[in-house]
C-alpha angles and dihedrals in degrees: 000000000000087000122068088208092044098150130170111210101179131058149103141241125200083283086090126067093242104039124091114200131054133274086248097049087052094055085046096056099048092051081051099051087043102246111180084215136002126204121193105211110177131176132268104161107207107224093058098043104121086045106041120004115043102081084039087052091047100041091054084041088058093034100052086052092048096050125099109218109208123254117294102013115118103215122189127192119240152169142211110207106191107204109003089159091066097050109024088167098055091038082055087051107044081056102041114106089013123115103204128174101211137021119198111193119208148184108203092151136024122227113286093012138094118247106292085245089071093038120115111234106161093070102032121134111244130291087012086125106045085053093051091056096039090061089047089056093052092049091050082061084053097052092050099048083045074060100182093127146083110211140015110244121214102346095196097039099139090060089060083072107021094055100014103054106020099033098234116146123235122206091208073190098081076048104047089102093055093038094050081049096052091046096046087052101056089045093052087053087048091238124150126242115231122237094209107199095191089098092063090069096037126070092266085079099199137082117271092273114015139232090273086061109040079056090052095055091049087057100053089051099271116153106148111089132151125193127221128174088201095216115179088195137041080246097076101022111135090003103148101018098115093045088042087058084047089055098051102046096054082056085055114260125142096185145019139208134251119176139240126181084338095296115112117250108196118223121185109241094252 
């Protein structure tokens, strides 16, 4: 790693559905790779807590306190909760008892609809996209004022898929109003904004958000950012971290935040 304080702060062992390597071969790899800190952040969506994600939430929760990290390495001990907003019973219960470091809030479906990864866009009857983003833009301001969390993962995560997979085009402009709301908001809460390096490896191209609106945030009085390559895999783990601090410091930041018993720790982007 180029940077001494090079951190990932989002990504996923086999205790998530989708991840595929142990908690301890993940520790492993990012000692490895030389991560300054390493924070395990695995899933638990919220809505389908009591059916799917309670003996997942509890089992990483086990696991992370039984691992040994190697020598070195600083591990936190983190969470992604996917739709707090929905289930705020079940969001306040996957976290209760628990004495995580880092809480990462995200948004990966709207109400009524599947993930945005499994939704149809090619055929779709006009304007069905635009309405799409503009209630995911309304249930981001949920999930602030729900307020349980310590960073907002992916900002831009439908366009993963929306422009990514299936090749449609977005103007962020018709949402400018939506997305300045979403970002004031999260300043005023005095909640960071996540830099997600997955789209560096998929065919977006381009951080979760991008440089425009990481700019964007910092004009509007936003500090406070993590970064996360969200890797479901040791593969993948730390892939993008280096670009993501690029990335950050031509939009003009001089530090980042890792967390520690929620609490945000600085470091210089260096």
């Amino acid at each position: 790693m180029k940077y001494k304080f090079a951190s990932d702060c989002h990504n996923h062992s086999a205790c998530s559905p989708d991840g595929h390597d142990a908690i301890a071969a993940m520790c492993a790899r990012a000692a490895e790779l030389g991560l300054y800190a390493y924070t395990l952040t695995d899933h638990c969506e919220c809505q389908k807590y009591e059916e799917r994600y309670r003996a997942r939430v509890e089992n990483a929760w086990a696991q992370m306190g039984a691992v040994r990290p190697p020598e070195g390495l600083r591990f936190y001990r983190g969470i992604e909760l996917g739709q707090p907003n929905q289930d705020t019973a079940s969001a306040k219960a996957a976290l209760e008892g628990r004495g995580y470091d880092f809480v990462i809030g995200s948004v990966h479906n709207i109400r009524d609809y599947e993930d945005f990864f499994f939704l149809e866009y090619k055929d779709a009857p006009a304007g069905y996209i635009g309405s799409l983003l503009e209630t995911y833009w309304r249930e981001l301001l949920e999930l602030i004022a729900w307020g349980d969390f310590d960073s907002l993962g992916h900002l831009t995560y439908p366009l993963r898929y929306i422009e990514g997979e299936h090749g449609i085009p977005v103007d962020l402009k018709r949402h400018r109003e939506a997305i300045d709301g979403v970002l004031s908001a999260l300043i005023r809460a005095g909640k960071a904004l996540e830099v997600n390096t997955s789209g560096l490896r998929q065919k977006i191209g381009r951080t979760l958000p991008d440089l425009p609106l990481l700019k964007r945030y910092r004009e509007l009085g936003g500090r406070l950012v993590t970064l996360g390559s969200d890797a479901h895999s040791t593969a993948d783990l730390g892939k993008g971290i280096e670009e993501g601090m690029d990335v950050l410091r031509e939009a003009g930041f001089t530090e980042f935040a890792i967390y520690e018993k929620r609490q945000p720790r600085m470091l210089p982007l260096e």
